[in-house]
Backbone as a printed PyTorch tensor [residue, N CA C, xyz], in Angstrom:
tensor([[[ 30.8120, -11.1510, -16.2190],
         [ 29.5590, -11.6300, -15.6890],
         [ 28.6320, -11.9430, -16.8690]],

        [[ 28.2730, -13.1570, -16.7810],
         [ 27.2040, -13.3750, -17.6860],
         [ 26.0860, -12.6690, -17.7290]],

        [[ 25.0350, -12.3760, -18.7270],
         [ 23.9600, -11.6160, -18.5690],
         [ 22.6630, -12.4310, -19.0290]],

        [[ 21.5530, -12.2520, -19.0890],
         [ 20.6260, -12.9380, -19.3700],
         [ 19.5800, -11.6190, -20.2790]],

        [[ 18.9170, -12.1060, -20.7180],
         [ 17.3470, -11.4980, -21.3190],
         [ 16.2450, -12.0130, -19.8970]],

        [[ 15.3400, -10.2950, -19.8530],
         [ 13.8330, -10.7330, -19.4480],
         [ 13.4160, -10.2640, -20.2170]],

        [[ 12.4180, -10.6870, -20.0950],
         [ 10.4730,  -9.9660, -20.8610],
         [  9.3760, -10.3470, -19.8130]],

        [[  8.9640,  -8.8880, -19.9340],
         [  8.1150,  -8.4830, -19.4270],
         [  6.6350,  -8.4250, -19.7850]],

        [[  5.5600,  -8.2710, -19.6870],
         [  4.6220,  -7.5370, -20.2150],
         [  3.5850,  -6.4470, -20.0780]],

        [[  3.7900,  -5.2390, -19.5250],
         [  3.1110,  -3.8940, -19.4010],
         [  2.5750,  -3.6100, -20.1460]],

        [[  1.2130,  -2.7320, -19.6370],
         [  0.5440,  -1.6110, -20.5250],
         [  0.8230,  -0.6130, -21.4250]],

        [[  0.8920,  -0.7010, -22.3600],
         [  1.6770,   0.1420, -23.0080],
         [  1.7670,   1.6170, -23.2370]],

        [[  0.7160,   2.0470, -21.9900],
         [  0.9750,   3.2120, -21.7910],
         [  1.9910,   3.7090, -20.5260]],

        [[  1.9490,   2.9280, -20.1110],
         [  2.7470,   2.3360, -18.3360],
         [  4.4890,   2.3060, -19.2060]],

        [[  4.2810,   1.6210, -20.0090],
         [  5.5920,   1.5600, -20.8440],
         [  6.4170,   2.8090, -20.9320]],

        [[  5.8100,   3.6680, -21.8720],
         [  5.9960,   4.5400, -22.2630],
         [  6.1790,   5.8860, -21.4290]],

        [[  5.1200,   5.6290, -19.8790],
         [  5.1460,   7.1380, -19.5050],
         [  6.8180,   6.6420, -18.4900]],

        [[  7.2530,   5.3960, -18.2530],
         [  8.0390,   4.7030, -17.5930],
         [  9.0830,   5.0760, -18.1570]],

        [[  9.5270,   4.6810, -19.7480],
         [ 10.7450,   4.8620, -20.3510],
         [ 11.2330,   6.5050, -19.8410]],

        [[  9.9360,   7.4770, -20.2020],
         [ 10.0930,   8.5470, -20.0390],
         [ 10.6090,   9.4790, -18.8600]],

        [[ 10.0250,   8.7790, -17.8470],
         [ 10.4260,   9.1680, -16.6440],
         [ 12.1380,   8.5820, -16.2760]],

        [[ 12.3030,   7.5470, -16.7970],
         [ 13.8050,   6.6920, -16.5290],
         [ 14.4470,   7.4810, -17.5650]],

        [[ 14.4200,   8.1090, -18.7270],
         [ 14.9850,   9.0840, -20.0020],
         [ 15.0320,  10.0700, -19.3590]],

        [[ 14.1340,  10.5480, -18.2810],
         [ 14.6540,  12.2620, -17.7510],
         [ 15.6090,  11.8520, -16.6570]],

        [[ 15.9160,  11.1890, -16.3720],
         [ 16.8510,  10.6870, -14.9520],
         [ 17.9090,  10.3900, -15.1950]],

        [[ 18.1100,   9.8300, -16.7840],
         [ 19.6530,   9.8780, -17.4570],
         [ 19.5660,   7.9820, -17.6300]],

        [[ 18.6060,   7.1550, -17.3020],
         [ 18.4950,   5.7040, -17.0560],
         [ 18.0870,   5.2040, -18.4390]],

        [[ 18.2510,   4.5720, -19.0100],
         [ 17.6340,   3.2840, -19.5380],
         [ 16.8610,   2.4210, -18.8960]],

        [[ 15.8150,   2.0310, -19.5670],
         [ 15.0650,   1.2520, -19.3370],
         [ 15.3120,   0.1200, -18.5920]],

        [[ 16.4150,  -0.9050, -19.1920],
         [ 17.4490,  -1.9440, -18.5900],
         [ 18.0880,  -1.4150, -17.6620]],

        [[ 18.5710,   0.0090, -17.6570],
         [ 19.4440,  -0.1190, -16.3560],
         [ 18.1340,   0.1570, -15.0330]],

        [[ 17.3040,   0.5910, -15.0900],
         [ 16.3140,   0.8860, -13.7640],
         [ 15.7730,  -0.8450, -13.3350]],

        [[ 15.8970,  -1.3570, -13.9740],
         [ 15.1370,  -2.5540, -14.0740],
         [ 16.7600,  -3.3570, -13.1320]],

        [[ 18.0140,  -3.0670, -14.1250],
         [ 18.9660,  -3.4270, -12.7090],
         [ 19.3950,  -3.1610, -11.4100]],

        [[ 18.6470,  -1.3220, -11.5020],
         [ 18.7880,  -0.4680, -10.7800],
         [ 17.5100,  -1.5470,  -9.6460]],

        [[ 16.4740,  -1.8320,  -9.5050],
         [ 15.4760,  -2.2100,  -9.2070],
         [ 16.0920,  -3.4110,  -8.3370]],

        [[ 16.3210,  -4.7550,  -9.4820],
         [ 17.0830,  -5.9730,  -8.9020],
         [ 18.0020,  -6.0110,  -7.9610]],

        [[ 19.0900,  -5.4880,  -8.1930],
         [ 19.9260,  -5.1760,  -7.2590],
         [ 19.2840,  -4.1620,  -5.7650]],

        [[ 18.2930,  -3.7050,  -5.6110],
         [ 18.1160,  -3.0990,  -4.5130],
         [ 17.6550,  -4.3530,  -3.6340]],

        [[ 16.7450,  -5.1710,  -4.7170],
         [ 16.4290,  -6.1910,  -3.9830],
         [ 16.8690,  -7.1640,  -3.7490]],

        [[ 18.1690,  -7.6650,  -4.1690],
         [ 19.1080,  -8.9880,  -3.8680],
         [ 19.6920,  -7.9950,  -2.7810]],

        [[ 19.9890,  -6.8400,  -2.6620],
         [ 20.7110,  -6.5300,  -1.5010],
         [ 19.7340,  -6.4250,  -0.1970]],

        [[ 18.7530,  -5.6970,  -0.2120],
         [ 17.7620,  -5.7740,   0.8800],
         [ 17.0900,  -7.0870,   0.9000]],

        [[ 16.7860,  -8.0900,   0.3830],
         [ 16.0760,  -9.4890,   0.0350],
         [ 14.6050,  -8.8160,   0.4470]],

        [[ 14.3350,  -7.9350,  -0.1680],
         [ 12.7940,  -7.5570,   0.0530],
         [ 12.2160,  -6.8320,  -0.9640]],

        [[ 11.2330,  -6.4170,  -1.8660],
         [ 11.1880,  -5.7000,  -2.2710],
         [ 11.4640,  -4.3520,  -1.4810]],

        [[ 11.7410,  -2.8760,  -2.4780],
         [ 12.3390,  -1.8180,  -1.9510],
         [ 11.1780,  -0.3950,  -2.0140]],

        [[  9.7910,  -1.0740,  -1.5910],
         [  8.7790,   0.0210,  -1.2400],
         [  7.5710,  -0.9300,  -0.6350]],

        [[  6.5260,  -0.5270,  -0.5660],
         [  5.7090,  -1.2510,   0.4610],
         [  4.7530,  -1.5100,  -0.4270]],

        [[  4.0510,  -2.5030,   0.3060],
         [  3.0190,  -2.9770,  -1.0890],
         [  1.8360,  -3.5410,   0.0260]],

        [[  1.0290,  -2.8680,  -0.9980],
         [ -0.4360,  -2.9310,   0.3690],
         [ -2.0120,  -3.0040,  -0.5380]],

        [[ -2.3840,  -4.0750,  -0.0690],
         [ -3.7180,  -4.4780,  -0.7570],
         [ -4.7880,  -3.6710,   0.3120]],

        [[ -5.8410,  -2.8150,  -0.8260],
         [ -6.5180,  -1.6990,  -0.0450],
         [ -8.2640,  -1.7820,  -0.2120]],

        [[ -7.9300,  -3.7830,  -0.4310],
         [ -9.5270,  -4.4000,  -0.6920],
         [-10.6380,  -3.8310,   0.6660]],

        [[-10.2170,  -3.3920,   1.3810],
         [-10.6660,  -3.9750,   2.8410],
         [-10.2500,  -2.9610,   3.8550]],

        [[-11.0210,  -1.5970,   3.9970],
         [-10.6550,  -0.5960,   4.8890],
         [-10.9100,  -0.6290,   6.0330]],

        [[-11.6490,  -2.2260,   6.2010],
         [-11.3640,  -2.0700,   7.7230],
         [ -9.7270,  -2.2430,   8.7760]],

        [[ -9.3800,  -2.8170,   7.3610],
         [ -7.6160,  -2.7860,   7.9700],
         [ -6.6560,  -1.6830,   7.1700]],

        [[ -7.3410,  -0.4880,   7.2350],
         [ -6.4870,   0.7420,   6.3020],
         [ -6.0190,   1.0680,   7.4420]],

        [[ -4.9110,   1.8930,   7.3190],
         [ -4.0630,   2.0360,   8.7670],
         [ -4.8550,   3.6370,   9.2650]],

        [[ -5.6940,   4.0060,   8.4320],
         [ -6.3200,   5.3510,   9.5230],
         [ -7.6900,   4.5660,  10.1980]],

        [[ -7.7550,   3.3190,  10.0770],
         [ -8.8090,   2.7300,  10.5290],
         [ -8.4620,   2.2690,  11.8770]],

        [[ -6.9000,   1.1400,  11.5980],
         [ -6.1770,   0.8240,  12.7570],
         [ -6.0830,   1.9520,  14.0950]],

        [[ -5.8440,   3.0240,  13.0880],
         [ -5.2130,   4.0360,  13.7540],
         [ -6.4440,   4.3970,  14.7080]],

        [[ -7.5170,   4.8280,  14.1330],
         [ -8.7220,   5.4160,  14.8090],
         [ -9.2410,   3.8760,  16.4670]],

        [[ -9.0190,   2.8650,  15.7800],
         [ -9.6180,   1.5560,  16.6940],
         [ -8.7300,   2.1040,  17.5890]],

        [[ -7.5040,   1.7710,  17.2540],
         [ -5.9190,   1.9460,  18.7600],
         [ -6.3950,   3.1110,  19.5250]],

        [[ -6.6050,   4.4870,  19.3500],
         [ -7.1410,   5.1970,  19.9150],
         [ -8.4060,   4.5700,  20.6300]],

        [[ -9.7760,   4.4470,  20.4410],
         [-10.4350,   4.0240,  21.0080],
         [-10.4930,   2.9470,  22.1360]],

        [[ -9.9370,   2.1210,  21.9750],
         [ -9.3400,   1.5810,  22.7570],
         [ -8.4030,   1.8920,  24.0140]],

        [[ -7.0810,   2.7180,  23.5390],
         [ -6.6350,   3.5700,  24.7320],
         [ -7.7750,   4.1930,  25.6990]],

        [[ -8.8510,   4.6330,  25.1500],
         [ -9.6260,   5.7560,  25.8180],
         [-10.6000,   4.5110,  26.6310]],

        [[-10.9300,   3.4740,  26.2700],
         [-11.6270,   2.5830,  27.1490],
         [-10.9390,   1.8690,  27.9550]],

        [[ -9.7330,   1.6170,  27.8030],
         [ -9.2080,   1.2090,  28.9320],
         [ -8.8910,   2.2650,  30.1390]],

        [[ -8.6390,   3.3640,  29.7050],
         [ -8.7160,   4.5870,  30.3050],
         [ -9.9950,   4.8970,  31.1030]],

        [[-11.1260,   4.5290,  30.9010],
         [-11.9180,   4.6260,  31.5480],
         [-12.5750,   5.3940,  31.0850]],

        [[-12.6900,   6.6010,  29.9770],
         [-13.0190,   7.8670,  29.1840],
         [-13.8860,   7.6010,  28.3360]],

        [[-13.9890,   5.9400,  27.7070],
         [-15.1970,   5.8400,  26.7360],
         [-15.6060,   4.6090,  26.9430]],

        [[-17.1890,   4.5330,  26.8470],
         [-18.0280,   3.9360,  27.3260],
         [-18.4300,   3.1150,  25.9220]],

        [[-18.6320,   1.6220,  26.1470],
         [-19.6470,   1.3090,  24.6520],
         [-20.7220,   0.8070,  25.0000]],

        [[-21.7110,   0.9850,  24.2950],
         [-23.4620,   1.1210,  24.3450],
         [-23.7930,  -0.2740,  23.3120]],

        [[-24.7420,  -0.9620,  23.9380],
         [-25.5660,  -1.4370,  22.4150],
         [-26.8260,  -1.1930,  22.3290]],

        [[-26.8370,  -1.5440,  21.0370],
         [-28.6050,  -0.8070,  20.5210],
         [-29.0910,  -2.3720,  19.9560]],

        [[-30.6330,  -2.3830,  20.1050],
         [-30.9730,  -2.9970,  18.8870],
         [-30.9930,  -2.6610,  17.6640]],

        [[-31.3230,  -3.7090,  16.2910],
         [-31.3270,  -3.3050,  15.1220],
         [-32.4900,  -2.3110,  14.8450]],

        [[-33.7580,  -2.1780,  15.6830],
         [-34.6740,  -1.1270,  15.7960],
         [-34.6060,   0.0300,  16.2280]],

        [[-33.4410,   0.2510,  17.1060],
         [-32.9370,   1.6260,  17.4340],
         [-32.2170,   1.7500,  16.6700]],

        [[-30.9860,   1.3160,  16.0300],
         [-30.3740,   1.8020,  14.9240],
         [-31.0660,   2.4830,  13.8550]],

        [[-32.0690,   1.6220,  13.5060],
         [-32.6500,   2.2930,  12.1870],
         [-33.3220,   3.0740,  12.6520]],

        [[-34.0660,   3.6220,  13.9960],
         [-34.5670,   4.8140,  14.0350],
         [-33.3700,   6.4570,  14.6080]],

        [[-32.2790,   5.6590,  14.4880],
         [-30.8760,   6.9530,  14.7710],
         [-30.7980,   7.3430,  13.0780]],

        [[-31.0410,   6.2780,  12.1550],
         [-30.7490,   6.8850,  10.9610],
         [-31.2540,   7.7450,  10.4050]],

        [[-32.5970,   7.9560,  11.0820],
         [-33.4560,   8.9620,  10.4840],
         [-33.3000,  10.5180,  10.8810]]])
């Protein structure tokens, strides 16, 4: 099998605490990195989850808390209210 060269470019502290952790596991650097590739030509996905956490209104204990609320209003168990912006600011106090 033919082989190729990559390059990369990491932090070089990311580097280092990386080699280290792949050196206590018995790995090389190159082999985790094949170890890596190959998980993902076999699954065609990356092989952990990857989640942008700009924006907690879509964090999943957020989801989680709405889905509940919801169950309970269709349920009949919770009621929603509105206020004006003048009652709000006098609840804050």
């Amino acid at each position: 099998m033919a082989q190729t060269n990559l390059t990369i470019r990491l932090d070089s502290n990311d580097k280092k605490t990386f080699s280290d952790i792949c050196e206590s596991i018995g790995l090389s650097v190159s082999a985790a990195y094949n170890v890596f590739t190959k998980a993902v030509i076999r699954t065609r996905r990356i092989p952990f989850e990857l989640e942008a956490n700009d924006d907690s209104f879509y964090s999943k204990e957020n989801i989680k808390y709405l889905e509940e609320q919801a169950k309970l209003y269709h349920e009949g168990k919770l009621k929603y209210v509105t206020h004006s912006l003048d009652e709000l600011k006098e609840m804050e106090k």
